[in-house]
N, C-alpha and C positions, 0 to 999 in steps of 0.2 A: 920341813914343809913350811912354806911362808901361810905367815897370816892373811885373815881376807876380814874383807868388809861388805855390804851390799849397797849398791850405787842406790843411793836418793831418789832417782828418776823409772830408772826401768829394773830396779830390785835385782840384777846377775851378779855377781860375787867379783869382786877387784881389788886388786892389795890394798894393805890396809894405808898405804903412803902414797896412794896414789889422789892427786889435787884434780883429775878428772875422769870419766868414765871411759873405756878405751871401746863402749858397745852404741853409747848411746852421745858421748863429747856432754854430758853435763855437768856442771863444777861440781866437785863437791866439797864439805867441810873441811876449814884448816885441821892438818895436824897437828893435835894436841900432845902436850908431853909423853912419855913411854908410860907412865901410869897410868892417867889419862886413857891411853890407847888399850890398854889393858883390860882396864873397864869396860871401855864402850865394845871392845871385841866380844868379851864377855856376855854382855849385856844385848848382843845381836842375835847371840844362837839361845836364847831363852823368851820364851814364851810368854806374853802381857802378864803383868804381876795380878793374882789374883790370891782369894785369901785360901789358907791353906786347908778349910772344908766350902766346897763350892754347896751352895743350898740355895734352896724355892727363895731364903729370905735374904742373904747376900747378893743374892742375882738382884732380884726387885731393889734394893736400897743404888744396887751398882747404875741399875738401869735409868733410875728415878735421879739421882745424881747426874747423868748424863744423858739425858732426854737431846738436847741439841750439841750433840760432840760426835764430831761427823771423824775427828783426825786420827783417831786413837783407835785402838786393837779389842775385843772380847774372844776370850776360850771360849770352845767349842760348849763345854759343860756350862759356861756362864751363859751364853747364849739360849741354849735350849731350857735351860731355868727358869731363866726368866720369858721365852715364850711360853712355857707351862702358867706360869705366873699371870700374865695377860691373858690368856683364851682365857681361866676359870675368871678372871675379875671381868674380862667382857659378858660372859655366862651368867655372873649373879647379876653385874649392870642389868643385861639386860631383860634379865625374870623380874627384879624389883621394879626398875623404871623403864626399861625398853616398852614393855607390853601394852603400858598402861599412856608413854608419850605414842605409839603407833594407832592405838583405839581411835580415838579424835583429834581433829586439829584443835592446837590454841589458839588461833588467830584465823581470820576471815578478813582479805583486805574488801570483798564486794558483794555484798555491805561489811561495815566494817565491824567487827567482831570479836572481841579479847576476851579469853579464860586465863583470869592472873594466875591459878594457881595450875592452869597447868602449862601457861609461858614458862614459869618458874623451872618444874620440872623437866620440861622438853630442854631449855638451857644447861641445867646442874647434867642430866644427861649427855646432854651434844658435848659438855666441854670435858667430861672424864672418861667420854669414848674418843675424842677428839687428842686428850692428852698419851693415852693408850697407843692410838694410834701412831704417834710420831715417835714414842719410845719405842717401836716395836719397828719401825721403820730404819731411826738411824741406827739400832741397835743391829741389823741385817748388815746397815754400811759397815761398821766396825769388825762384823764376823768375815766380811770377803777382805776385810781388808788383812785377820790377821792370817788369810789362807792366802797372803798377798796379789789380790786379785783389785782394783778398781770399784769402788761405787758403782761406777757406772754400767756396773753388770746388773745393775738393779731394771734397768729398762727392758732386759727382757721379760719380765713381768707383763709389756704390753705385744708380747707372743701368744697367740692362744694355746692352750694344753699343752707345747712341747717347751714357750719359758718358762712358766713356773715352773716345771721340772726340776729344769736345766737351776734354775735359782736353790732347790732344794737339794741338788747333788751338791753344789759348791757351798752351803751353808755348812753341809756335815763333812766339808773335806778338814784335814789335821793343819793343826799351827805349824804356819812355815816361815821360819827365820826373817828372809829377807822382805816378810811385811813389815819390819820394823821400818824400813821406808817412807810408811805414811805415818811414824809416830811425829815426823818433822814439825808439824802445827801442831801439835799436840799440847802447846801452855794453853791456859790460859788464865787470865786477871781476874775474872771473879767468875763466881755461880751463872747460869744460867737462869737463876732468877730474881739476879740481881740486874739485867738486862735488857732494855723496854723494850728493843725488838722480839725479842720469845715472846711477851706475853700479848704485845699484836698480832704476831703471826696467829699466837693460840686462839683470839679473841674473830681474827675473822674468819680463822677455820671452824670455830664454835658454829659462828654463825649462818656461815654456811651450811653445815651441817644441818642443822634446826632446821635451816627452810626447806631441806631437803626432806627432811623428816615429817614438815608440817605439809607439806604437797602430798607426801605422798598418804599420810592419815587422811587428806582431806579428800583424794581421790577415793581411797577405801570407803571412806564415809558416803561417799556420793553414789559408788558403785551398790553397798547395799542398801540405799534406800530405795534404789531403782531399777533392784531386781525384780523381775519379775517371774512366777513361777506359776505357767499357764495351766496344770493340771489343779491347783488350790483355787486358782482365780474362777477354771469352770464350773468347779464342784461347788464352790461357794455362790455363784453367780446364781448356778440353777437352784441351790437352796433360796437365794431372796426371792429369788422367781415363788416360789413355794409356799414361803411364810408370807410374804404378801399377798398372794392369792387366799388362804389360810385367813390373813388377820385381819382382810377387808370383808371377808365374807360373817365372820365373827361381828364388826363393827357395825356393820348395815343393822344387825340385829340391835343391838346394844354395845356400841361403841366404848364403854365404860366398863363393862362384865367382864368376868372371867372368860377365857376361853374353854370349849371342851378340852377338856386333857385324854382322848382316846388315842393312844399309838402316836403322842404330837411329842415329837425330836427335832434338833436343828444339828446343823454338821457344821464344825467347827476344823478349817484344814480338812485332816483326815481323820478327826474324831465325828462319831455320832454322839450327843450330846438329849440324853430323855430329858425328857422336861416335865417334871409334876405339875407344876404351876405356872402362867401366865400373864402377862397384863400388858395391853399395846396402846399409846396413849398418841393422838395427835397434835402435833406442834406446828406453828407457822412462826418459824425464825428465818427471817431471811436478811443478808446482809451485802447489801452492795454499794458501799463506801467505799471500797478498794480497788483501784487500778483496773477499774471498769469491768470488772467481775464480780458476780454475784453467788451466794452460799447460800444454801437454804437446806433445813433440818425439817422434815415434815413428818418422822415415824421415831420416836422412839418406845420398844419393847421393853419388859422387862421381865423375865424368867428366872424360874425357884429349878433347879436342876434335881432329878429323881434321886440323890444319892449323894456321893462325895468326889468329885473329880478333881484330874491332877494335872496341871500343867506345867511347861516349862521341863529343864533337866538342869542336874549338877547343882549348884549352888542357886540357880533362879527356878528351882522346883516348888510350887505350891498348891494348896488345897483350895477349891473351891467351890461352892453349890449355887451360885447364884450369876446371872449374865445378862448384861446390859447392852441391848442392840438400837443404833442408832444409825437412818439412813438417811443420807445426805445428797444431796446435788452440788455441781458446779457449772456454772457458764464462765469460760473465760472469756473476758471483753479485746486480752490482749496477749503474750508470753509470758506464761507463772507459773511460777514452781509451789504447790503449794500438800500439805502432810498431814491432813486429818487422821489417816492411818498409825501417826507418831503421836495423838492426841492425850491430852491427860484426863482425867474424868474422876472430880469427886463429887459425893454423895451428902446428901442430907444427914446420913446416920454415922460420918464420918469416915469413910472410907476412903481412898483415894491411891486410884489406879492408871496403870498407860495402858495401850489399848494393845491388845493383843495380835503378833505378827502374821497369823493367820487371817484375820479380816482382809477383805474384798481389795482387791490391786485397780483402787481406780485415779489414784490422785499422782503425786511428781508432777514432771514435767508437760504444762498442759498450752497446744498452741491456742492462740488468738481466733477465737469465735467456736472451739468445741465446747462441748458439752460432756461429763461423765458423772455417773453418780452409781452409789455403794454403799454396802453396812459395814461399819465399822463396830468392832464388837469388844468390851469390857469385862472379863470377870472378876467377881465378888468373892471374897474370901469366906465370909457371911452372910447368910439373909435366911431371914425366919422367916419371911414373906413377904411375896411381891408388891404389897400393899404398901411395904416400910419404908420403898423409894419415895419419895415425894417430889423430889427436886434433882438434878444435876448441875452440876458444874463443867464445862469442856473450855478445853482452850490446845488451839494449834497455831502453826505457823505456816507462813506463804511468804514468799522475793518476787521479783523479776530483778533480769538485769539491767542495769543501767550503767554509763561513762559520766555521768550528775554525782561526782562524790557530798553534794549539798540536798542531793536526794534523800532526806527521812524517811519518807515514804516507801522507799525500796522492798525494806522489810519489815512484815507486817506480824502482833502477833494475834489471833485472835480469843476471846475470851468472853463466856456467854452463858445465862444461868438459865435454865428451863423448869418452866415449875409442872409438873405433873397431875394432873388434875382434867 
């Protein structure tokens, strides 16, 4: 039985002395000496040299070594390995830093707006899912290739449900000889990372990535600020209805006194909230320096709660007895976005709190020349007494948009101290 070879070009089997294909007419390799030939016969019916225990950690060094080596052959076992290998390293990527670059965007090109430390992250992220990615890409090329199949079988990929399949059956098909074929390019002169094309390529796939990842936090971010959730919104609206009726009628009397504390609750969300104690103070803060919209603060409350209540869940669960309600207006003069409901709120006695996601849905996105106004409500982790507030602190922020990147003024943040009295 004469010897054989597999043609260079379309891989079928052709004596071993034959100088061209007789299937497909393309040249192939001189004949080298009978030793020589011996060898390379040899060396045709055997399968990519791999080490003689294939593991999770010879795959990873194989694959990481060959990130950009598109010519060369992977066993079936090296393969699957080392995709073991990447899903769990994309897995922790993405529990440690995936979670935390998706929360928020780093960057705000309008207005313009950097968080370094979490540019940093969203980068060191993008480029070790970015790196993952392309080992695990050409490392596919190398398994069709050693079931002597084309690269190019990878674009079924852009098949819906019936290529990926099709891509998975041929990954798990066995080592077949005449992919030795594509070992032809198979030198090469140095590392891949020694090679300033890889490391551009890697640097603007990084980068792409990131900005993919910064849209899409940034739309997240946007989406829940500006949800809104009509059944908290009525229930809380008809409570301000309430306690305003409640705290003026209190005030006419003695604007400065305690309230009666008979059967007197506020509703917070879907909590009912007892209230032991009371005190409702008038303020006249109004601020219309910005973008032709005015804010005005004209009721702040503040309540000693019957007991010990609990808000939040999981890790942001806390205890509270004490709640600071603050009702506000807005005129918009023009299109602004603006989040007293996002506001921070410290205290005279040290405290300092963001305002809690249950208050009133009246702020975001507000057109030119409406009006909305809401309580926005804080609780206290402590308070002996409503008397102990004396002062606050608030501060929020508001935009519009603008195409004026010399526009300062775009966005605003506010910040305002009220003394209680």
């Amino acid at each position: 039985m004469s010897e054989t070879k597999y043609c260079i070009n379309c891989g079928k089997a052709i004596p071993t002395n034959a100088t061209f294909c007789p299937f497909c007419g393309a040249t192939q390799d001189k004949v080298a000496s009978t030793e020589d030939q011996n060898t390379i016969t040899s060396e045709q019916h055997n399968t990519p040299n791999q080490p003689e225990h294939v593991n999770m950690w010879t795959a990873l060094k194989l694959g990481m070594r060959q990130t950009f080596t598109w010519s060369q052959r992977i066993t079936r076992p090296q393969y699957w390995w080392l995709y073991l290998d990447l899903v769990l390293i994309s897995l922790v990527l993405t529990i440690v830093l995936g979670i935390r670059a998706y929360s928020y965007p780093a960057f705000i090109l309008s207005p313009l707006h950097v968080n370094v430390l979490q540019t940093v992250l969203l980068l060191i992220f993008s480029a070790l899912m970015v790196w993952t990615s392309v080992m695990q890409f050409t490392a596919s090329a190398r398994r069709l290739h050693d079931s002597n199949r084309s690269a190019h079988y990878l674009w079924f990929y852009l098949l819906p449900l019936v290529g990926p399949i099709l891509i998975i059956v041929f990954l798990c098909q066995r080592s077949e000889p005449a992919g030795k074929r594509f070992d032809r390019l198979a030198s090469q002169p140095k590392p891949w990372t020694h090679k300033w094309w890889t490391w551009c390529l890697l640097v603007l796939l990084t980068l792409g990535y990131a900005a993919l990842i910064n849209i899409t936090a940034r739309d997240t971010a946007m989406d829940a600020a500006l949800t809104t959730t009509s059944k908290s919104a009525a229930t809380n609206s008809d409570d301000s209805y309430s306690d305003s009726d409640s705290e003026e009628s209190s005030d006419s009397t003695d604007s400065d006194s305690d309230s009666d504390s008979d059967s007197d609750s506020i509703t917070i969300g879907d909590d009912d909230i007892d209230i032991a104690d009371q005190k409702a103070y008038s303020t006249s803060f109004t601020d219309s320096s910005w973008a032709k919209s005015t804010f005005k603060i004209d009721k702040v409350t503040v309540y000693k709660t019957d007991g010990t209540y609990t808000s939040g869940s999981g890790n942001d669960k806390k205890d509270f007895n004490g709640v600071v309600k603050v009702h506000m207006s807005i005129h918009a003069g023009q299109d602004i976005s603006a989040y007293p409901t996002q506001a921070k709120l410290s205290t005279n006695d040290g405290q300092q709190v963001e305002a809690d996601m249950d208050s009133d849905d009246f702020d975001g996105d507000l057109n030119s020349g409406t009006d909305s106004d809401g309580n926005v409500y804080f609780v206290l982790s402590k308070l002996s007494s409503v008397k102990d507030i004396t002062s606050i602190r608030l501060k929020w922020d508001a935009s519009y948009d603008t195409d004026d990147y010399d526009d300062d003024n775009a966005y605003k943040t506010f910040d305002t101290t009220l003394n209680l009295n």
